[in-house]
Backbone as CSV, one residue per row, in Angstrom:
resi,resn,N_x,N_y,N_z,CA_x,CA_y,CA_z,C_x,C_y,C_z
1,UNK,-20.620,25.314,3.747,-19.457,24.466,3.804,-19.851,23.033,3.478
2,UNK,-18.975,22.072,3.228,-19.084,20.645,3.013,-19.205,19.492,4.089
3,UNK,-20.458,19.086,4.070,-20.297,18.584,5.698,-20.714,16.870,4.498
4,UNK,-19.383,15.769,5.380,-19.677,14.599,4.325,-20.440,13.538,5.430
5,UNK,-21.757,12.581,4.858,-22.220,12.367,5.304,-22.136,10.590,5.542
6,UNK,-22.367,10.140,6.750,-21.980,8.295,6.711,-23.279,7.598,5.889
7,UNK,-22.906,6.660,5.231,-23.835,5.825,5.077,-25.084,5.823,5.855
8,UNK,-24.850,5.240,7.279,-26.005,4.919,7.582,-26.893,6.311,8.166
9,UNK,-26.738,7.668,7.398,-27.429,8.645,7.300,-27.841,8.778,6.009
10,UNK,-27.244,7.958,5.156,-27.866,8.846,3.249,-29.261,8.765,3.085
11,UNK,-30.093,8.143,3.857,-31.951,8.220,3.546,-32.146,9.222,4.240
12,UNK,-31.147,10.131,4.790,-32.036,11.834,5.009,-31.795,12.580,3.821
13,UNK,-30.031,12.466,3.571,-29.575,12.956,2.451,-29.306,13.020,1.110
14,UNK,-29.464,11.988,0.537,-29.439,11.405,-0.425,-28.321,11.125,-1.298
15,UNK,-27.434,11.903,-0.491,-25.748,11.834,-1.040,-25.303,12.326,0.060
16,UNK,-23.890,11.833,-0.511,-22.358,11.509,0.719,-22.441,12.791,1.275
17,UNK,-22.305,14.005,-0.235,-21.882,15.390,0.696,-23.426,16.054,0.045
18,UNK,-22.994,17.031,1.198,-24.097,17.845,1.006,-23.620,19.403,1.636
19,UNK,-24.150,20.738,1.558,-23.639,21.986,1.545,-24.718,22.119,3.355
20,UNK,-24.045,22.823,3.880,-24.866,23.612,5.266,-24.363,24.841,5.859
21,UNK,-24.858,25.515,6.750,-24.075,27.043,7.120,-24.388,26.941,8.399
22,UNK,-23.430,27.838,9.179,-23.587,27.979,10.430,-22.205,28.535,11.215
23,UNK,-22.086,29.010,12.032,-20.678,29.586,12.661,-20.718,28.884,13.714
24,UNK,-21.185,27.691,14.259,-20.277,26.788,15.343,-21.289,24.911,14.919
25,UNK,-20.597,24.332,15.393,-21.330,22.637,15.216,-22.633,22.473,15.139
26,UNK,-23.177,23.493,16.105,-24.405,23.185,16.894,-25.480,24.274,15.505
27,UNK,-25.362,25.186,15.114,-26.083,25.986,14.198,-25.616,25.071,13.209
28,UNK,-24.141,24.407,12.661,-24.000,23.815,11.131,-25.380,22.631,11.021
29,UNK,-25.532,21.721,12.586,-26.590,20.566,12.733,-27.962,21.168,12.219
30,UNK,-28.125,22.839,12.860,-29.646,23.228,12.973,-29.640,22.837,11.360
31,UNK,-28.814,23.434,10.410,-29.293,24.631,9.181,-29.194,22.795,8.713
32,UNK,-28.310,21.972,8.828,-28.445,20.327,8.514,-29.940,20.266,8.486
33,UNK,-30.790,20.058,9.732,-32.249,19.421,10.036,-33.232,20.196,9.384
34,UNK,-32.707,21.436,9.338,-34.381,22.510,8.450,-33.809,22.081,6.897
35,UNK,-32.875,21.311,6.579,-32.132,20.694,4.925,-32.752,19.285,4.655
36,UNK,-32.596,18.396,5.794,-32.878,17.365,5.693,-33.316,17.265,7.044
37,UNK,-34.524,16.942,7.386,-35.324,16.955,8.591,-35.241,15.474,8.938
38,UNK,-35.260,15.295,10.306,-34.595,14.221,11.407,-33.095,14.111,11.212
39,UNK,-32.478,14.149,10.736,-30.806,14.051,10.418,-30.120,14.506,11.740
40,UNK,-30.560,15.789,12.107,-29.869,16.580,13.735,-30.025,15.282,15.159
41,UNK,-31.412,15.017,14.776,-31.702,13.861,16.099,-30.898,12.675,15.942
42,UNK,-30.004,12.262,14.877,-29.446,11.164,14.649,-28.441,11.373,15.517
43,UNK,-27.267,12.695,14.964,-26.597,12.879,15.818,-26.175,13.163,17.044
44,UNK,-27.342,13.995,17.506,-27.688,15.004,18.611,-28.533,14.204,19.753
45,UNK,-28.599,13.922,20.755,-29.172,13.568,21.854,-30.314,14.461,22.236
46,UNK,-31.498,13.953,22.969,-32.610,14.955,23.727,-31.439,16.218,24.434
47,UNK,-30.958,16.008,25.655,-30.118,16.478,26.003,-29.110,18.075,25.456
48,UNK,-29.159,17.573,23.730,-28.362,18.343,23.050,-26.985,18.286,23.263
49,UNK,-26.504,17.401,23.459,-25.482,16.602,23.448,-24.997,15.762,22.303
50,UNK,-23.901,15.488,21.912,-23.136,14.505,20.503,-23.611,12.781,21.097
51,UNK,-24.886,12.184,20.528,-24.883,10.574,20.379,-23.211,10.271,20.821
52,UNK,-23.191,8.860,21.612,-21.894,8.578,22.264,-21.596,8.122,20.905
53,UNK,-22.273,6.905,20.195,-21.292,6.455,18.719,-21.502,7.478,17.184
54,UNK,-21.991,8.658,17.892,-21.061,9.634,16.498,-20.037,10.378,16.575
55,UNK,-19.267,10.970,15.697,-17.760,11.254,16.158,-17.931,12.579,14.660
56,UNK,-17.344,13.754,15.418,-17.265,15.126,14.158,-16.054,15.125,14.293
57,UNK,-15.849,15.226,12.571,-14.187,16.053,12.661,-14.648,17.687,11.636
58,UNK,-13.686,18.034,11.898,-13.404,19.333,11.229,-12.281,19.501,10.664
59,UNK,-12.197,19.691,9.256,-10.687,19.601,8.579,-10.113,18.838,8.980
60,UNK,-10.062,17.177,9.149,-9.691,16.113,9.909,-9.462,15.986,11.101
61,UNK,-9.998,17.281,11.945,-9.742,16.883,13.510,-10.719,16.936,14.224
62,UNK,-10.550,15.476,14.838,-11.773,15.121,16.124,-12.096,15.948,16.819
63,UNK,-13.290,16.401,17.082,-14.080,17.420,17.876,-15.157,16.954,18.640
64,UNK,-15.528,16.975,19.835,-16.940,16.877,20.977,-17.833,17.991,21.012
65,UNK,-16.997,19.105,21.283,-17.629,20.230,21.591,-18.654,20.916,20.353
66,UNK,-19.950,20.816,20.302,-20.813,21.984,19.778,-20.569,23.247,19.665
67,UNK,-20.132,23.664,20.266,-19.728,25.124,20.547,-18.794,25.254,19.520
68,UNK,-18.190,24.571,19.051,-16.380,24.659,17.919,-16.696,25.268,16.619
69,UNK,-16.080,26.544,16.806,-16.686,27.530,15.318,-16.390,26.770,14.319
70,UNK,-16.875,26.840,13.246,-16.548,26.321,11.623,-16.543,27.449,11.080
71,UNK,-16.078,27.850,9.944,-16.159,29.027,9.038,-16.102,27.899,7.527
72,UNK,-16.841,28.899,6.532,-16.870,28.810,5.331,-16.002,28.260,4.398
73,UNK,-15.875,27.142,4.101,-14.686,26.556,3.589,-14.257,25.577,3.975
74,UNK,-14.183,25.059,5.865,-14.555,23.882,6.679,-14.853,22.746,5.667
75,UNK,-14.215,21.871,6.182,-15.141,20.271,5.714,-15.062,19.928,7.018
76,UNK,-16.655,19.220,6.834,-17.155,18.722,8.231,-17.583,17.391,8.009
77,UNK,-17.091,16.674,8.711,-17.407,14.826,8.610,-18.045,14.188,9.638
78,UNK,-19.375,13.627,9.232,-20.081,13.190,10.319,-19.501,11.472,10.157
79,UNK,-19.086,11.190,11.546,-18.897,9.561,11.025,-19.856,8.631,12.275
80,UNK,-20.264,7.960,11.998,-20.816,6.938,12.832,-20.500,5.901,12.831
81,UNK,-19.970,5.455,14.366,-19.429,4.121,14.928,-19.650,3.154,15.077
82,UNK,-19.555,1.924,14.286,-20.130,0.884,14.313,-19.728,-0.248,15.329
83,UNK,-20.636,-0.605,15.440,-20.501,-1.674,17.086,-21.416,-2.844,16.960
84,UNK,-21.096,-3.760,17.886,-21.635,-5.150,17.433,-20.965,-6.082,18.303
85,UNK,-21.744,-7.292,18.541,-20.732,-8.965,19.278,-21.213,-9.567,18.540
C-alpha cells in the first residue's frame, strides 16, 4: 500500500511516497524499518507506542491505535507535528 511520508522523515526515504505491507499499523511500521531502517523509531516510542507529535491517518482518518487493520489499497499518511516558542 502507499504510505506518504513527512518531510522531516525523507533522509530514511528518499521520497514522499513509498510502497509497505502489513495487515494492521504496527506490521505496516515493521515491513517500513526492514525498507528503510530507523524510520519505525521515529515514529514509534521504546514503549511501542505512537511518538506524542506523530499523527497516522488512514484513507484520511486520524488513527492512535496500532492495532487498526490496513488492507491493500490503504493510503497511509505519516504526518509529524511541528512545535516551537
Amino acid at each position: 500500500m502507499k504510505v506518504v511520508i513527512p518531510s522531516p522523515l525523507l533522509s530514511y526515504t528518499g521520497r514522499r511516497e513509498v510502497e509497505a505491507e502489513g495487515a494492521t499499523l504496527d506490521a505496516l511500521l515493521g515491513d517500513l524499518d526492514r525498507r528503510h531502517p530507523g524510520l519505525r523509531f521515529r515514529v514509534v516510542d521504546e514503549q511501542g507506542g505512537l511518538r506524542p507529535h506523530m499523527r497516522l491517518f488512514v484513507n484520511g482518518e486520524h488513527v492512535r491505535d496500532l492495532a487498526t487493520p490496513v488492507r491493500p489499497g490503504d493510503e497511509v499518511r505519516l504526518v509529524q507535528a511541528l512545535s516551537g516558542g
